[in-house]
C-alpha positions in Angstrom: 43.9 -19.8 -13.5 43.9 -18.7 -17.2 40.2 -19.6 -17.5 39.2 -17.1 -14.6 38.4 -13.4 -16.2 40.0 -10.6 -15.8 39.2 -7.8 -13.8 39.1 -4.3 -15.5 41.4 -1.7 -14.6 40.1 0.7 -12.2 41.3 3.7 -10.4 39.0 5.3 -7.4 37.9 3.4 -4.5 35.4 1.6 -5.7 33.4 -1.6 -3.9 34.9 -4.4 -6.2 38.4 -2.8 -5.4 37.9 -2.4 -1.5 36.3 -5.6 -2.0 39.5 -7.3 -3.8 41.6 -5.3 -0.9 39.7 -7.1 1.7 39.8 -10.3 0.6 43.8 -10.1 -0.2 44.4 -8.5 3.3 42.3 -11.4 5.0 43.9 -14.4 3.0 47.5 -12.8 2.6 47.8 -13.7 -0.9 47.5 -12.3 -4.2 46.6 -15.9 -5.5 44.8 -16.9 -2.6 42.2 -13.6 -2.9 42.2 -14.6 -6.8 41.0 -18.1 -6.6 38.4 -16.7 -3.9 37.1 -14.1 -6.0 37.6 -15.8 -9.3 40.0 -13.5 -10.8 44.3 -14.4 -12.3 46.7 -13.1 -9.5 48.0 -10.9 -12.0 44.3 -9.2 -12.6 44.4 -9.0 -8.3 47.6 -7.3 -8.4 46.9 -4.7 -10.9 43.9 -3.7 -9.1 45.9 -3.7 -5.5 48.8 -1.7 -7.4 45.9 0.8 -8.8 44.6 1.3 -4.9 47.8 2.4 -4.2 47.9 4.7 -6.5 45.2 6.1 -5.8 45.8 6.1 -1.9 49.4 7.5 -2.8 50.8 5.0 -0.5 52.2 1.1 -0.5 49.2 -0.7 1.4 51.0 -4.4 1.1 54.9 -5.7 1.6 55.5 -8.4 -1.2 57.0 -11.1 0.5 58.3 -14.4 -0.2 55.5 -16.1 1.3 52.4 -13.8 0.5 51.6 -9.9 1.6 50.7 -8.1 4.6 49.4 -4.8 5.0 51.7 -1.6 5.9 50.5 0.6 8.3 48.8 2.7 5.9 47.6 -0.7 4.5 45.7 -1.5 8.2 44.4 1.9 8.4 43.2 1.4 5.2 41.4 -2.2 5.6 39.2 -0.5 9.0 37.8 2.0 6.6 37.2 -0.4 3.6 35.9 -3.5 6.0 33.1 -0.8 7.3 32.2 0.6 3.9 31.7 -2.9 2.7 29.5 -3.9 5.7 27.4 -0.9 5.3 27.1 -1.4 1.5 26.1 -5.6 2.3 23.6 -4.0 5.3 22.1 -1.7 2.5 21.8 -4.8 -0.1 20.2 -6.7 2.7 17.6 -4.2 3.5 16.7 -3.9 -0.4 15.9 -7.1 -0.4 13.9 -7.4 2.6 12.0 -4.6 1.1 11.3 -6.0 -2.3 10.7 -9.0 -0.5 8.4 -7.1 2.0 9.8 -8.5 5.1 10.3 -5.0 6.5 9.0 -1.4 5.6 6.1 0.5 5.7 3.0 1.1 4.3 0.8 4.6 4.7 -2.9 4.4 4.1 -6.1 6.4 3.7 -9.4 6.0 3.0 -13.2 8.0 3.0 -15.4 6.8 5.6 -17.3 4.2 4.1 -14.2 2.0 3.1 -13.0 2.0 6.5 -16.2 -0.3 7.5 -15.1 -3.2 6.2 -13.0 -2.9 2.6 -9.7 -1.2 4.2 -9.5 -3.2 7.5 -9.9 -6.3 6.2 -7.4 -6.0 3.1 -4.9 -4.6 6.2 -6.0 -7.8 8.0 -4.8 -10.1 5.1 -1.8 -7.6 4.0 -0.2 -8.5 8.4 -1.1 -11.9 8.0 1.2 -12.2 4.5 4.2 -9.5 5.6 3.9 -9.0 9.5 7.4 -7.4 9.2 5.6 -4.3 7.5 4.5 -1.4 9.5 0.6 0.0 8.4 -0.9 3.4 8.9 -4.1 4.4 8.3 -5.7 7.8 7.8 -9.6 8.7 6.6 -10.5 12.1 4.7 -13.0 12.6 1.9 -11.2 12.3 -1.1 -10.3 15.9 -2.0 -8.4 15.4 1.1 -7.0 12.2 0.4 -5.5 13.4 -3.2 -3.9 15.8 -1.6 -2.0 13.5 1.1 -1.1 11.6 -2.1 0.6 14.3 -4.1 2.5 15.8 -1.4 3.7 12.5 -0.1 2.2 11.8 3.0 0.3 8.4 2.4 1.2 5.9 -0.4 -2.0 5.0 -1.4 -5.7 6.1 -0.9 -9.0 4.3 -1.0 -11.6 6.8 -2.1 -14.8 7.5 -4.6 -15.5 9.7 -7.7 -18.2 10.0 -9.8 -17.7 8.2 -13.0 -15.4 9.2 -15.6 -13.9 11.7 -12.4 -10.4 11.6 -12.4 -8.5 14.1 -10.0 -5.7 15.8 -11.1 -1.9 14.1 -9.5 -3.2 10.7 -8.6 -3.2 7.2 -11.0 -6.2 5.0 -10.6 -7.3 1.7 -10.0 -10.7 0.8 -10.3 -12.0 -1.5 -7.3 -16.0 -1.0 -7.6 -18.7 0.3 -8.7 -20.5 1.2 -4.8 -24.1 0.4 -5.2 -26.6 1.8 -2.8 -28.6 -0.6 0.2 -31.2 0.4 2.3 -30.7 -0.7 5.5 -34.1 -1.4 7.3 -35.0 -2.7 10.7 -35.1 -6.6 10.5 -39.4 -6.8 11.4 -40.1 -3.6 8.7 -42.6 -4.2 5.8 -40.1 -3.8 3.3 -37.0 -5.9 4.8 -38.2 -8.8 2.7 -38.4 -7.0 -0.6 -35.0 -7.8 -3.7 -35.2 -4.0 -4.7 -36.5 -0.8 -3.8 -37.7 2.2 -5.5 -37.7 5.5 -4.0 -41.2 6.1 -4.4 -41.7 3.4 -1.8 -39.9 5.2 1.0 -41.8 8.8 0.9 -43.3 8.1 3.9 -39.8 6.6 5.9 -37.9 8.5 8.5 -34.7 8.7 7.6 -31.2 8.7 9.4 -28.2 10.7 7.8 -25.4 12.6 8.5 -26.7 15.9 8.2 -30.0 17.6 8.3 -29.1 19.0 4.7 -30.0 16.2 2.5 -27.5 17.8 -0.3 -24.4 17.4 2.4 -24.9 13.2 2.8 -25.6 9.9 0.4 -29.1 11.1 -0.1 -28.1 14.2 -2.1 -27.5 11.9 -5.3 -31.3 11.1 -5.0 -32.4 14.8 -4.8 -32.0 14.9 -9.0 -35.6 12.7 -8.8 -37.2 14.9 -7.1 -37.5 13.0 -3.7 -37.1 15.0 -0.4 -36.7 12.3 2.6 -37.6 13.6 6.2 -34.6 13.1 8.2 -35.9 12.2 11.4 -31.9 12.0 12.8 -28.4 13.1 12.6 -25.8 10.5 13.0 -22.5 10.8 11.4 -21.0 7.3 12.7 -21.6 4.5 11.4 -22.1 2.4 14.5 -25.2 4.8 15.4 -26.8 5.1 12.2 -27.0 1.6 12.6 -27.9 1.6 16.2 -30.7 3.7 15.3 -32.0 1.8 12.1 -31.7 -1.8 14.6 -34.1 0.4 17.2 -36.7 1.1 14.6 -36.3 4.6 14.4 -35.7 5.1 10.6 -33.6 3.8 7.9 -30.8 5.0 6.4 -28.2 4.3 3.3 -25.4 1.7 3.3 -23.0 1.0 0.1 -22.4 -2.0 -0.8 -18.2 -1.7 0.2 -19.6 -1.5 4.4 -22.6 -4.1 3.8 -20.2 -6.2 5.5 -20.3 -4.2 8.6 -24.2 -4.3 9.0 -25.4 -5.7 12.2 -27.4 -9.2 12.1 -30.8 -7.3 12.9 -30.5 -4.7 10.5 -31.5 -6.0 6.8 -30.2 -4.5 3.9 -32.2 -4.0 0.6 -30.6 -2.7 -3.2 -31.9 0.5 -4.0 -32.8 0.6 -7.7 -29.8 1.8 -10.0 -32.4 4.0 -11.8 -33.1 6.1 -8.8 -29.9 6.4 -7.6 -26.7 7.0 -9.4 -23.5 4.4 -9.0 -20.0 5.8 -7.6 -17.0 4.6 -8.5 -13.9 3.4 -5.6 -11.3 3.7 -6.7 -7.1 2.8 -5.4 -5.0 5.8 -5.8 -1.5 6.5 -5.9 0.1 9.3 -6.8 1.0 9.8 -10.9 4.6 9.8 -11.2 6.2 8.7 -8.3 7.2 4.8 -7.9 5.3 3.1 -5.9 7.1 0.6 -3.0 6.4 -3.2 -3.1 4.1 -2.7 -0.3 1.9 -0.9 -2.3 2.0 -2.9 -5.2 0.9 -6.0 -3.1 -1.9 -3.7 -0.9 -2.9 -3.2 -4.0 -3.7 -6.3 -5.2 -5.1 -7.1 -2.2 -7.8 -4.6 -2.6 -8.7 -5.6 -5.7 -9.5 -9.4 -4.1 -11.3 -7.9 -1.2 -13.6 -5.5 -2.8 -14.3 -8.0 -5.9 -16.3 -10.4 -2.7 -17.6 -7.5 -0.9 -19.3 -6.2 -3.8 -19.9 -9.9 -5.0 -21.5 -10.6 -1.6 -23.7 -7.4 -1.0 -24.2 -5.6 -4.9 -27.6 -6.0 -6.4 -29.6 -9.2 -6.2 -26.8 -10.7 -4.1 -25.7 -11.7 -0.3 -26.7 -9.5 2.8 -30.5 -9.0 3.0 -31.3 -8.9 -0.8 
C-alpha cells in the first residue's frame, strides 16, 4: 500500500470525502475503501476521523473485523449517497452536453435565409445530434441583434451591409448574397448569364411593397432606376407563384436560389448595378456560446459555402 498516494487533509464535506465515506460504509473497511479508491488505510482514516470532526459525532465503530456506521453514521451515508448521485447525474449531463447528445439550440433568421440556408443546416444539425432540441424564430436583423443580447436566441442568421457590424453581437461571415432575377421559364431573357438593369425598364415587377425604398429593389434606386411594381407579395411562395404565371419578375438572393421552383429561371444581376450584402452568423459578444452553437455554426458555414457555390454569379440555377 505504500506506493498508493496520500490523500490531503481536509475538513468540510467535501465530494472526495463523502465519496471516501461512501465507499468505507459500503465495503466495511478502512483498507478495503483504500485499495478501492487507491489511497493507504491510514490516508482513509484521517479523512473518516476529519468527517467526524466536522459532523461532531463518531460516524463508524472500530472493530476487530472492520467498521460499521453509528446511527449518526447511517443518517449520514442517506444524505452523502444522494449528494453523490446528484453530483454523478450533473457530470453525466455535462457530458451529454459537450458531447451534444441532449440540450438545446435557439435560432433566428431574416426571411430570406429561412428559404433554404437555415432549414437545411437544421436538417443536417437532427440528423448529427437528434438528442438536441431546435427553435427557430425570423425578424429582420435589428430585431434579431436584439434577441441575441438579451438572451433569447443563441445564434442569428442575418445580413448587413459591408463593413456593418451591430453593436453586442460577434460575427461570422457566411456570404456575400448576390442578387438573381427570377424570370418566367419561356421569357426573352431567361436564357441570358447576366443582366443589367437597363434591360428590365420595361418589366413588371413583383415586391414586397409598393415603396420600392421598403424591399430588395431599394439598393438599385442609387442608379437611378424606378421599376413598376405591378404586385405586392410579401411571401416567398407567391412572389414565386406569380413570377411562374408570367405576371412579372421579381428578386431572389442567391442564399434562397435553392428554393426556386423548376419553372421559374433565375438570372445574376450584374454586381455593378446592384450592391452585394453580406450574411452573416451572430452570436452575442461576450457570452459563451454552448457546443450546440459551435457545431450549428459550422454547419452554416458548409451549407452556405454550396448554396452560394451553386446559385452566385456565372454558376448553378438558371445562370
Amino acid at each position: 500500500m505504500s506506493s498508493m498516494a496520500v490523500m490531503p487533509t481536509t475538513h468540510d464535506f467535501s465530494t472526495p470525502l463523502l465519496r471516501v465515506f461512501v465507499e468505507v460504509a459500503r465495503l466495511g473497511s478502512f483498507t478495503a475503501a483504500g485499495a478501492s479508491l487507491g489511497y493507504t488505510q491510514s490516508a482513509i482514516s484521517r479523512q473518516v476521523s476529519a468527517l467526524e470532526e466536522e459532523a461532531g459525532s463518531v460516524l463508524f465503530d472500530r472493530l476487530p473485523r472492520g467498521v460499521q456506521p453509528t446511527e449518526a453514521g447511517r443518517r449520514l451515508l442517506v444524505h452523502a449517497s444522494a449528494v453523490l448521485e446528484r453530483i454523478a447525474t450533473a457530470q453525466q449531463e455535462l457530458r451529454q452536453l459537450r458531447e451534444l447528445d441532449i440540450g438545446r439550440l435557439r435560432v433566428a433568421a431574416f426571411a430570406t435565409a429561412e428559404a433554404a440556408l437555415v432549414p437545411q443546416t437544421i436538417a443536417a444539425f437532427r440528423r448529427a445530434h437528434p438528442g438536441v432540441s431546435v427553435t427557430l424564430e425570423e425578424g429582420l436583423t435589428p430585431a434579431l441583434v436584439g434577441m441575441l443580447t438579451d438572451g433569447s436566441v443563441d445564434l442569428a442568421v442575418l445580413s448587413t451591409a459591408f463593413g456593418e457590424v451591430p453593436e453586442g453581437v460577434e460575427l461570422h461571415k457566411l456570404a456575400d448574397d448576390f442578387m438573381l432575377v427570377a424570370l418566367p421559364a419561356g421569357h426573352r431573357l431567361a436564357g441570358r448569364r447576366r443582366l443589367r438593369l437597363a434591360e428590365l425598364a420595361d418589366e413588371d415587377w413583383i415586391a414586397a411593397s409598393t415603396r420600392p425604398e421598403e424591399t430588395l429593389i431599394s439598393s438599385c434606386l442609387r442608379t437611378g432606376f424606378q421599376p413598376r411594381v405591378g404586385f405586392v407579395a410579401r411571401d416567398w411562395m407567391a412572389k414565386l407563384g406569380l413570377v411562374a404565371a408570367g405576371l412579372g419578375i421579381t428578386l431572389v438572393p442567391t442564399l434562397a436560389a435553392d428554393a426556386v421552383r423548376a419553372d421559374v429561371a433565375v438570372v445574376p444581376l450584374d454586381r455593378r448595378d446592384l450592391p452585394v450584402r453580406e450574411v452573416h452568423a451572430a452570436l452575442a459578444r461576450g457570452l459563451t456560446p454552448s457546443p450546440a452553437a459551435h457545431a450549428f455554426l459550422k454547419l452554416l458555414k458548409e451549407r452556405s459555402a454550396a448554396l452560394t457555390a451553386a446559385a452566385g454569379p456565372g454558376g448553378g440555377h438558371g445562370g
